[in-house]
C-alpha positions as CSV (number, residue, x, y, z in Angstrom):
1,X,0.0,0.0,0.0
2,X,2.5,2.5,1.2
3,X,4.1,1.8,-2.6
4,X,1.2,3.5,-4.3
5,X,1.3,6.1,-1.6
6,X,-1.9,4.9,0.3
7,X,-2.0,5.4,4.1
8,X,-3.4,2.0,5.4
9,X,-6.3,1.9,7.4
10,X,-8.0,-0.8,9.0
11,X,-10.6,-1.2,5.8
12,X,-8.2,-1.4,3.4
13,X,-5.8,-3.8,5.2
14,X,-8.8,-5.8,5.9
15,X,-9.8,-5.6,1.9
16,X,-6.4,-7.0,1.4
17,X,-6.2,-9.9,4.2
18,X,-9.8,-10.9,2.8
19,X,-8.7,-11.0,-0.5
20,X,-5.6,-12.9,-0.3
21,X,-7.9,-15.5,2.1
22,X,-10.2,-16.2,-1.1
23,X,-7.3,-16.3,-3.5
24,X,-5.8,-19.3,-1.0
25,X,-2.7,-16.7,0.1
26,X,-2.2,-17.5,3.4
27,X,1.1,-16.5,3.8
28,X,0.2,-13.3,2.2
29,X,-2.7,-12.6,4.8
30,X,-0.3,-13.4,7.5
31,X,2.2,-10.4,6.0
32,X,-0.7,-8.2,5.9
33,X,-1.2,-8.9,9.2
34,X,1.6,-8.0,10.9
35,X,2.5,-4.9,8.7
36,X,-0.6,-3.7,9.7
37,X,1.2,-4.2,13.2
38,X,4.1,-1.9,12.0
39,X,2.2,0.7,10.5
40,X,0.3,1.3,13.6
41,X,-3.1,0.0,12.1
42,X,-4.7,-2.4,15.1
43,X,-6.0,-5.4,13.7
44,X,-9.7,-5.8,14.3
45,X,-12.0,-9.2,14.7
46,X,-12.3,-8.9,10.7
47,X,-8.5,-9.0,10.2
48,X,-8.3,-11.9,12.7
49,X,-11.0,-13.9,11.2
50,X,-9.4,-13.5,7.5
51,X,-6.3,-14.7,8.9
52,X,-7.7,-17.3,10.1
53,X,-9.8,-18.8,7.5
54,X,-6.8,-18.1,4.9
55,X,-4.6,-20.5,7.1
56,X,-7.5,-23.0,7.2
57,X,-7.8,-23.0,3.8
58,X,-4.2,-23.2,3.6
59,X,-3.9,-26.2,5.8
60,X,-2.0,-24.2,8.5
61,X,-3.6,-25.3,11.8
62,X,-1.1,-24.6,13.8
63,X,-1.2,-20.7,12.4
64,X,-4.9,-20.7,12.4
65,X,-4.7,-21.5,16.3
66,X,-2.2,-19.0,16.8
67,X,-4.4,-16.0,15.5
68,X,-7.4,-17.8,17.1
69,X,-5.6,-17.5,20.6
70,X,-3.6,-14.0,20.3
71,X,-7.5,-12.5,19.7
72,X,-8.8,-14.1,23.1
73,X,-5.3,-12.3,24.6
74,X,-6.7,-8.6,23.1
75,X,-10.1,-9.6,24.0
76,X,-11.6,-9.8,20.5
77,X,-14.5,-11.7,19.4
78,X,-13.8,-14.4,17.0
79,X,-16.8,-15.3,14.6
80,X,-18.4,-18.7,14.6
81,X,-16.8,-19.7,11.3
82,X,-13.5,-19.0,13.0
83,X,-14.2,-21.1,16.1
84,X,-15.5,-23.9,14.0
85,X,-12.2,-23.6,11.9
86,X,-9.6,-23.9,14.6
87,X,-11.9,-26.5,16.0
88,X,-11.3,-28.3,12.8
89,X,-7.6,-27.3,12.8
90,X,-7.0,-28.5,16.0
91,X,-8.3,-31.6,14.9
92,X,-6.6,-32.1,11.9
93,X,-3.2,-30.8,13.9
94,X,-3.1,-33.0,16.3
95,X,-5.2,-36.0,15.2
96,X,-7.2,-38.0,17.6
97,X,-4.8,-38.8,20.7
98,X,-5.6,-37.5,24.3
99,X,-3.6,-34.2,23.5
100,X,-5.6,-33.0,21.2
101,X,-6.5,-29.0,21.6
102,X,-9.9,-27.7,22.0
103,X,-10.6,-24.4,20.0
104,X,-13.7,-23.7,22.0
105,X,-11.9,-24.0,25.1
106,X,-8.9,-23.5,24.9
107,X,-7.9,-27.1,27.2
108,X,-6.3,-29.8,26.4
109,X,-8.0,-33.3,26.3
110,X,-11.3,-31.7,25.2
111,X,-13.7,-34.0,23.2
112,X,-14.3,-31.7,19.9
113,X,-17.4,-33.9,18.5
């Protein structure tokens, strides 16, 4: 953005982190992300949610449940698709064993059925 000499804004960043989560770009999203972070832009639940359904579709659980718990630590509120996706990711990251991680939660050991 700051290329063509566009201040970034939380709309536009989000624009961009959507975007790049329907075109499959997760690592994209994630580097929207955090240069919102260095431009001073606070990401909002829509920039968190974005992330997180552009590492889903990426296959990056472990990314997806990173976002997922860093927006419980600044007390945003994650949407239902986004819950239902790190549930899913937490599933598919750490398969069936006892230590698998609930997204609902946030334990250890929870059933995710």
């Amino acid at each position: 953005m700051r290329e063509a000499k566009v201040e970034p804004d939380v709309i536009s960043c989000n624009a961009g982190i959507s975007a790049c989560e329907k075109g499959e770009q997760w690592q994209r999203a994630l580097t929207l992300l955090s240069e919102m972070r260095e431009a001073k832009v606070e990401p909002d639940a829509v920039s968190c949610n974005a992330g997180i359904s552009a590492c889903e579709k990426g296959e990056q659980w472990q990314r997806a449940l990173a976002l997922l718990s860093e927006m419980r630590e600044v007390q945003l509120e994650p949407s239902s698709a986004s819950t239902l996706g790190s549930a899913r990711a937490g599933r598919a990251s750490s398969g069936s064993g006892p230590w698998r991680c609930c997204a609902s939660c946030g334990r250890r050991s929870c059933s995710l059925a």
